[in-house]
N, C-alpha and C positions, 0 to 999 in steps of 0.2 A: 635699543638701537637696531633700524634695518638694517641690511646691509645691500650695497646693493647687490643685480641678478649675479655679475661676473664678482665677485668678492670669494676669496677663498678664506676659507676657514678651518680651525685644528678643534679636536676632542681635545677631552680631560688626557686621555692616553696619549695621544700625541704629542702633548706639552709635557708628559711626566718622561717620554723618551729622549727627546729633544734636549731638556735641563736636566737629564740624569737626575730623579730624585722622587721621593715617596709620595704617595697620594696626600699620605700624613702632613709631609714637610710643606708640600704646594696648598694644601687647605689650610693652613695655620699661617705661612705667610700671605694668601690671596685676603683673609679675614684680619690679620693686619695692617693691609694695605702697601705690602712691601712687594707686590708685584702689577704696579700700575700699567704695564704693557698689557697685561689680559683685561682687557675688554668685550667681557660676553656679550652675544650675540643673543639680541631676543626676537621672538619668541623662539623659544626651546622646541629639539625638536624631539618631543616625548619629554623623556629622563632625560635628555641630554646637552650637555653644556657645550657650546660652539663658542671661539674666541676666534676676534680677526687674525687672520694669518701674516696680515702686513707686518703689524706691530708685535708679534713674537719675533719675528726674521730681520725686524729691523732691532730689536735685542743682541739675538743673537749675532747678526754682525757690527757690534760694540756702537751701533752709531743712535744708542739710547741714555740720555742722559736729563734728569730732569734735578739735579742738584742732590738726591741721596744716592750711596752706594744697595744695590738691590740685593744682589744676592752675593756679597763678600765679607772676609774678615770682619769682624770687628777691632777696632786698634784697641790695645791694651796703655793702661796710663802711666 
């Protein structure tokens, strides 16, 4: 996906500051599919992964919901 000229975007590092949490943890859930807010940005620019900015921030202020919990608890039975 383009983005377009004015679209801001986050690194891999900027989402792992953001969500408090491992490169480990973020590659293992983004490969699951349990973090459908990142939406990489192509083409790449080198090595490097670009994700919309919109849609981390609209994460982060709770108003992301698409019927799974993303990044909580799991309930116990």
């Amino acid at each position: 996906m383009t983005p377009p000229p004015d679209a801001r975007c986050y690194t891999v590092a900027d989402i792992l500051a953001k969500l408090h949490m491992s490169y480990r943890t973020f590659h293992r859930l983004k490969t699951a599919g349990r973090l459908p807010f990142c939406e990489e940005i192509r083409p790449r620019l080198g090595n490097i992964s670009r994700y919309r900015a919109d849609l981390v921030d609209r994460y982060l202020r709770n108003e992301w919901y698409d019927g799974i919990a993303v990044l909580g608890r799991r309930r116990r039975a």
